[in-house]
N, C-alpha and C positions, 0 to 999 in steps of 0.2 A: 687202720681204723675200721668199726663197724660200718655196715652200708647205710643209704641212710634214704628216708621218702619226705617228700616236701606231705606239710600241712598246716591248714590253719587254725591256731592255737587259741582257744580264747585268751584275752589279754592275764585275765586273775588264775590261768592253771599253770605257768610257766614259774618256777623256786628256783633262785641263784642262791645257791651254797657261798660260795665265794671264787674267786678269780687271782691271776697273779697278780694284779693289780693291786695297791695297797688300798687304793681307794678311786671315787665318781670325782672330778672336779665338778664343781658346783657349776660355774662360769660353762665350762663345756658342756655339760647334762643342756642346762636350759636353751642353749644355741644350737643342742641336735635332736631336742624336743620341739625347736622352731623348725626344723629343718626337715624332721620327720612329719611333722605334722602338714605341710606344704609336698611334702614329695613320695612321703609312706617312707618302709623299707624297704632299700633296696636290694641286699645282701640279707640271705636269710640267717636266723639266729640254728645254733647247731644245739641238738639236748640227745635226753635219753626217755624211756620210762624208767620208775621207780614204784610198780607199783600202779597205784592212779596217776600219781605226780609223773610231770613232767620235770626233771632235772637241767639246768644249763649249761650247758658243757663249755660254749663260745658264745657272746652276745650279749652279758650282762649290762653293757652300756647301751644298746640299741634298746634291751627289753625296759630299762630306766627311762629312755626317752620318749619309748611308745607309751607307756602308762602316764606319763607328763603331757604327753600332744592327746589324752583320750580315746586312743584309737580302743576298737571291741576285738581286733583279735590282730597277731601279730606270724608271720610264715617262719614257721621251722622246719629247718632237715632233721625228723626221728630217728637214730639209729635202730638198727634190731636189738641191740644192745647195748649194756652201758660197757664206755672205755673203763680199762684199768684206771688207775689212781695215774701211773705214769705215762699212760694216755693222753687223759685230759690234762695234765703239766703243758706235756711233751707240745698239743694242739693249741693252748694258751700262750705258750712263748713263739710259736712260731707265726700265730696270727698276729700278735702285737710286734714281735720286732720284724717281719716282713713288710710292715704297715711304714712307708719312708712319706714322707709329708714332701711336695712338689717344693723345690726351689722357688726360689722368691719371684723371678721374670718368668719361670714354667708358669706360675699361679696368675701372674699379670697377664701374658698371654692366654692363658684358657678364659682367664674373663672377660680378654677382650674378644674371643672367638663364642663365645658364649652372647654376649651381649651385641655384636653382631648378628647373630643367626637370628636370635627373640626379642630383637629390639629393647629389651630389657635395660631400663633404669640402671645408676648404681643402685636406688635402693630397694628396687625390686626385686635385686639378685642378691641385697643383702639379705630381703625377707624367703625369697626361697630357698637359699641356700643356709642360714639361719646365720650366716657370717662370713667376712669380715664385716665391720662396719660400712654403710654409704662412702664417710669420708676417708678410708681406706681402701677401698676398692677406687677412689680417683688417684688415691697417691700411688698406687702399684701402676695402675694404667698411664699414669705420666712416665713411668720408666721407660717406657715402651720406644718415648722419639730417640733413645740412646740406641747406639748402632749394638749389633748381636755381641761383639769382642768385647762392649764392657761391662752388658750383662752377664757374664762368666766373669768378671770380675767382682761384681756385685752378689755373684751367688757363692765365689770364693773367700769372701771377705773381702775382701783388699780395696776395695770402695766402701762404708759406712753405708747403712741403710740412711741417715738421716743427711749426710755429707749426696748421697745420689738425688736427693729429694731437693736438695738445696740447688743443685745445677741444672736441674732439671726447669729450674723457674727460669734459665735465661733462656731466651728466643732462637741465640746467632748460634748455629752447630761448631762455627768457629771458637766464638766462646768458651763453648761447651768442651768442647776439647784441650782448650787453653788448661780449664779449672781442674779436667780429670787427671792431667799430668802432674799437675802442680797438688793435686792430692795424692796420686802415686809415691811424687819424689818427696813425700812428708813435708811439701812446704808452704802448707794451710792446715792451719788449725780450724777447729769448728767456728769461733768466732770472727776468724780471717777469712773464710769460705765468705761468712753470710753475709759480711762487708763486702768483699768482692763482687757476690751476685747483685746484691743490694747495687752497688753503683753501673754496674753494667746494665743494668735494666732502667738505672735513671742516667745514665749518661753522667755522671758526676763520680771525678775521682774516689776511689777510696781512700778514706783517713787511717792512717796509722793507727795501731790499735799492739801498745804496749803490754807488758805480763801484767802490767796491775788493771788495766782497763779489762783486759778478758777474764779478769775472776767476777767482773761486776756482771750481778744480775739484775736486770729490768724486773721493776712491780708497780701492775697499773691497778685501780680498786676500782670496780664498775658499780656505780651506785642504781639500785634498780628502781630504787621507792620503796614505799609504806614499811621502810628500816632494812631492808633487802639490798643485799651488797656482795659482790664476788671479787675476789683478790686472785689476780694469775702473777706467777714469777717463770721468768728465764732469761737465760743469757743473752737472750736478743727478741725483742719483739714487735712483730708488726700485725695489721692488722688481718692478714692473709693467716696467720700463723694462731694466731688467736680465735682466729674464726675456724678455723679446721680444727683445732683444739677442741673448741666447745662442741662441733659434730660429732668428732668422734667420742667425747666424754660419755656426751648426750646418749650416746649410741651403746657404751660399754654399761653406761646407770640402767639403759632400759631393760639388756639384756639380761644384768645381775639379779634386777628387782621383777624379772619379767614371772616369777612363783610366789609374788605377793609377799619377799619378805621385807624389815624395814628398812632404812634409807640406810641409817649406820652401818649394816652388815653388808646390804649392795656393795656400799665405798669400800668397807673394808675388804669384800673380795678384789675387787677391782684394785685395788695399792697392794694386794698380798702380790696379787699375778703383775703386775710391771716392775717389784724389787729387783 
């Protein structure tokens, strides 16, 4: 590939052609416009000249998020030259599929080592980091009292992200142990699980819970006033579960809506991205 010199680009002379990319996620753009906008760019964008124009060779998502956070200019590496056609391919696949997203207790871990060093909030680190959610970032950090051996199983599959969540609310490590085997040997279901934890943190047996009791879903309607009312459903519900619920909904509506569009299209990003 061409050589290349760092500089700073005003934000409105950098043109993206296009990218292998099919397209921007909406949801993601706004969350690395938060993100950009609190921490700048870190990684510079790669182009070419064309002329006056600057072409973009790698960085079409970072240059979308700087012109969304405001920024007046953004660093790029110029080459002397512009790449071939199968250059810039060749440069586009290999910056995106080199790109591995941390494991799930990798990601728990660096937040907790993050948020030790700067004493930072969860939601402080939700806003400089532009995500995950506040009430996300405690449920990754609760993984953390599980010993290193079932976090490799958690980042294997073989533990349920929402089944690790679920054990994680009992206290006794003994417990704790009890539940992960008995999820291993397939012999807790997700509603057999929440029963089990459920009584072990009250001390009170668990009830039997038949094939036709675990299709049933719980629905509570929260009446808020002046005609305002919220209906939640699921297969089990408490008040711990409801309430983190609504954090993190809270937290996905703000990000969706955070470009001023209306409520409808926010939700309907948000249900497109958890099918």
């Amino acid at each position: 590939m061409p050589a290349h010199t760092v500089e700073q680009v005003p934000i409105s002379k950098p043109i993206s052609p296009g990218n292998v990319r099919a397209g921007l996620d909406e949801e993601e753009q706004v969350s690395l416009a938060q993100s950009i906008a609190q921490n700048g760019i870190l990684v510079p964008l790669l182009g070419h000249y064309e002329g006056d124009s600057i072409v973009v060779d790698d960085g079409h998502r970072r240059l979308d998020g700087a012109r969304r956070a405001g920024l007046a200019t953004v660093p790029m590496l110029i080459a002397a030259k512009a790449p071939t056609p199968a250059e810039r391919v060749t440069l586009q696949l290999l910056v995106n599929t080199q790109r591995q997203g941390l494991r799930v207790t990798e990601h728990a871990r660096a937040l907790h080592e993050l948020m030790q060093a700067t004493g930072w909030s969860a939601a402080e680190v939700s806003l400089r980091l532009g995500r995950p959610s506040p009430g996300t970032i405690s449920k990754l950090l609760s993984l953390l009292v599980l010993p290193r051996e079932v976090h490799d199983l958690i980042d294997a599959g073989r533990i349920p992200m929402s089944s690790a969540y679920q054990i994680v609310t009992v206290p006794d490590a003994t417990e704790r142990e009890r539940l992960i085997q008995a999820v291993l040997d397939g012999r807790l279901t997700r509603d057999r699980l929440v029963a089990e934890t459920k009584a072990v943190r009250t001390g009170r047996p668990a009830s039997r819970v038949n094939m036709r009791q675990r299709a049933t879903r719980e629905r509570v309607v929260i009446r808020l006033g002046k005609g305002r009312s919220v209906a939640v459903s699921a297969p089990a519900l408490t008040v711990e579960s409801v309430v983190a619920c609504f954090i993190d909904l809270a937290e996905q509506i703000k990000h969706a809506g955070a470009d001023g569009r209306p409520l409808a299209e926010a939700v309907k990003c948000i249900s497109t991205k958890t099918k």
